[in-house]
N, C-alpha and C positions, 0 to 999 in steps of 0.2 A: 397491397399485401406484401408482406414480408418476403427475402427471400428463405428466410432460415425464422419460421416462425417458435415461439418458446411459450409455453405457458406450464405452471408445475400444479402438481396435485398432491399438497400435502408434501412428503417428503421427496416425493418422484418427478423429475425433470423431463416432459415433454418436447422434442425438436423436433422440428419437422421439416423437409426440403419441400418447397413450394416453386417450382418452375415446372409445372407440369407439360406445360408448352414444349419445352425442353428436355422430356423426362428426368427431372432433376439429374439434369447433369451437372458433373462436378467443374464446372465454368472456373474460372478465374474468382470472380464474385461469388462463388459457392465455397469451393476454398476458405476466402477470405472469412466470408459468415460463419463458416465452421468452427475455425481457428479461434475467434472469438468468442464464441460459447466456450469453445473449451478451455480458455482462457479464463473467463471469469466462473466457470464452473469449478477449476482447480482450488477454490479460495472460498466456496461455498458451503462454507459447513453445514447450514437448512438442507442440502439437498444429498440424498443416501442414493441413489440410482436414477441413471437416465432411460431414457427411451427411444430413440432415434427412429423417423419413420418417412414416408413420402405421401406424397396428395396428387392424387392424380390414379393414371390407371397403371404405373409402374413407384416400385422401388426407388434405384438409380441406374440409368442406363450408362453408366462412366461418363468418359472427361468428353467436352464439348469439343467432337471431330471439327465443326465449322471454327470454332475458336482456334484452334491447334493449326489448321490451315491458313487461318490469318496468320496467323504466330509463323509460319514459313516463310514470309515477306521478306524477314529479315536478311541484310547485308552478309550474315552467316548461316542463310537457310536454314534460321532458326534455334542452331544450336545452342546458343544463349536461353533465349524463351522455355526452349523443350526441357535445359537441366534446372530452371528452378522452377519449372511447372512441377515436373517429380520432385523436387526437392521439397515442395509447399506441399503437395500431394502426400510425401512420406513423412512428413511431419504433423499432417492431422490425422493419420492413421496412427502412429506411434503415440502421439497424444491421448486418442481416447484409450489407449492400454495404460498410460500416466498417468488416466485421472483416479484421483481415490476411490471415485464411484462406479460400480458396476455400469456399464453401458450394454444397453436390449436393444437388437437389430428388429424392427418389427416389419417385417417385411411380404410384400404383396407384387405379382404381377411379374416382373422380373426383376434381376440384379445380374447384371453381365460388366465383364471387365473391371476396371475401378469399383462398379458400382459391388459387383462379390467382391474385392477385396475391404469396400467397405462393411461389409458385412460380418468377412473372419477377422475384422480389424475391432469387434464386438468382442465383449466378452460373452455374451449370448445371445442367442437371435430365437425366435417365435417366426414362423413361417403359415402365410396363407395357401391350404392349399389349390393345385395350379400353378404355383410358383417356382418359375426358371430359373437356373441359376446357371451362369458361364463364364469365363475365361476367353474370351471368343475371337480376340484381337487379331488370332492369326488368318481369322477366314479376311482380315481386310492386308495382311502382309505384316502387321506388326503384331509379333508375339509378347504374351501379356508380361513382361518380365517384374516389372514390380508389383502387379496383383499377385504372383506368383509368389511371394516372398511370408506375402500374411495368409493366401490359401493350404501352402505348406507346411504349415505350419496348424492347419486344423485338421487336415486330411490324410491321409494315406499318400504316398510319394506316386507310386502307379495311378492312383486315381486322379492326381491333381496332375501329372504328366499330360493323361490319355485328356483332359477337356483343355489342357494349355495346346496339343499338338495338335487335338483334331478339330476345337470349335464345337466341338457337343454341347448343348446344353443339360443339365441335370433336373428332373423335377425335384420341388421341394420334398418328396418321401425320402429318392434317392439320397437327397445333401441331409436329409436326417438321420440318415444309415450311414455314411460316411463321417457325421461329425461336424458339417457344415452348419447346420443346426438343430436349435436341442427340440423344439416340439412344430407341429404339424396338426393347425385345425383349421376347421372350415370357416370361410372368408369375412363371414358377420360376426365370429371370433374372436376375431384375430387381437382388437385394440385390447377388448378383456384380460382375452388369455398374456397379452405384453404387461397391462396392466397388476395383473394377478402376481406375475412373474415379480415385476419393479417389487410391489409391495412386500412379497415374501423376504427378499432381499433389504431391503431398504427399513425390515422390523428386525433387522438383527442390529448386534452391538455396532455401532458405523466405526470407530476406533480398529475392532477386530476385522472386517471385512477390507477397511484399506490398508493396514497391514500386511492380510493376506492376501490381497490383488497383488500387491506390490513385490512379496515374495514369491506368487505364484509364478510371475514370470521371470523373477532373480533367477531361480532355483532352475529353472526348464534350459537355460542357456550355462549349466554349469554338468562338469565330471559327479557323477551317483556321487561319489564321498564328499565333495564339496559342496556340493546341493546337499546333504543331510546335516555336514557342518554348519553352514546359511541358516537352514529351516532349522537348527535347534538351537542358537542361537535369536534368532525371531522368534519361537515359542518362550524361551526363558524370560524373555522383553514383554511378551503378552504377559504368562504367567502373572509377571510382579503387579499389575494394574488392577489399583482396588474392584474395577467393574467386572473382570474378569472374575477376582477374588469372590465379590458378589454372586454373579453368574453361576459361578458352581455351587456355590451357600443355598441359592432358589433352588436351584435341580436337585440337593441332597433331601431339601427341608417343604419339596412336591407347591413350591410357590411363583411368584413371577418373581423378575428379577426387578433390582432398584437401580435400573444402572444412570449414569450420571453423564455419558456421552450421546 
């Protein structure tokens, strides 16, 4: 078995973390297999949405404590190892917000530490209910700093505080009221309801959808009047695209569209 198995369904790109042994933790070699998908996913025009999911009886329980403790051996107690562990770590999370295609966290059992930041590092996640969700690093001494980065970013500043300071976990209703994630069904659900999601996604214009991923996040890290300058500027770019032009021609004239991406 793979550790990072892939198979696509039609336009939708299935991953899957297979080290259940492990709670697909994010190892070294987990890392690496990531990075790789998302590598040749950046250059996959067949594929309009992914799926990202785990086998086993969790999500991802973050980066592998036992590996990381090897990684201290070192002649600088590690601090080598430890900043390009994060370094490979914040690059495949920054990545899946790169790729042209929507990424669905499909997630079951828990997601703590790395493994929530892999989650708000989705552009949406599907939630089994029962499912935990944490920050938790501090109940072992170390505070989640770089989960913290992409949790803050979905959540509430108080809310993503109180589970980085105290080590709470959130059931998946709670991170659905927060923002953590967008729906909450029950567990024989769950593949469908990611399923459903991909493909809603994945039937629109794929042209317009990476455009707009790409602006979504331009715009969020800019001052109101520059993010409206940005975003209409990237509408005026859509605007001129014959499919676009198309697109509104169907909806006037009550038909599908013909579009050509």
């Amino acid at each position: 078995m793979d550790l990072l198995e892939r198979h696509d369904t039609g336009a939708v790109a299935h991953l899957r973390m297979c080290a259940p042994e492990r709670l697909n933790a994010l190892s070294d070699e987990m890392l690496a297999a990531l990075q790789a998908q998302i590598d040749a996913l950046t250059d996959d025009r067949t594929i309009r949405a992914v799926v990202l999911s785990g086998a086993g009886k969790v999500f991802c329980a973050g980066h592998d404590l036992k590996q990381m403790q090897r990684g201290r051996q070192a002649e600088d107690g590690g601090r080598a190892y430890f900043a390009d562990l994060f370094a490979r770590c914040s690059r495949v999370m920054t990545g899946l917000q790169k790729l042209p295609q929507p990424v669905i966290a499909q997630v079951h059992g828990i997601a703590t530490a790395a493994g929530c930041q892999l989650v708000a590092s989705c552009d949406l996640a599907v939630a089994a209910k029962g499912t935990r969700f944490g920050v938790n690093g501090v109940n072992i001494g170390l505070f989640c700093s770089t989960p913290m980065v992409a949790l803050t970013r979905n959540i509430a500043a108080k809310h993503a505080f109180e589970m980085l300071s105290t080590g709470r976990f959130a059931d998946a209703e709670e991170a659905r009221q927060m923002g953590l994630v967008n729906r909450v069904v029950p567990g024989e659900q769950l593949a469908e309801a990611a399923q459903d999601l991909a493909e809603t996604v994945a039937g629109k214009l794929g042209a317009a959808v990476k455009i707009g991923k790409e602006a979504f996040y331009a715009q969020a890290a800019l001052p109101v009047e520059e993010a409206y300058a940005y975003a209409g500027d990237v509408m005026v770019e859509n605007m001129l695209w014959r499919d676009t032009e198309e697109g509104i021609a169907a909806f006037l004239e009550k038909r599908a569209p013909d579009w050509t991406q």
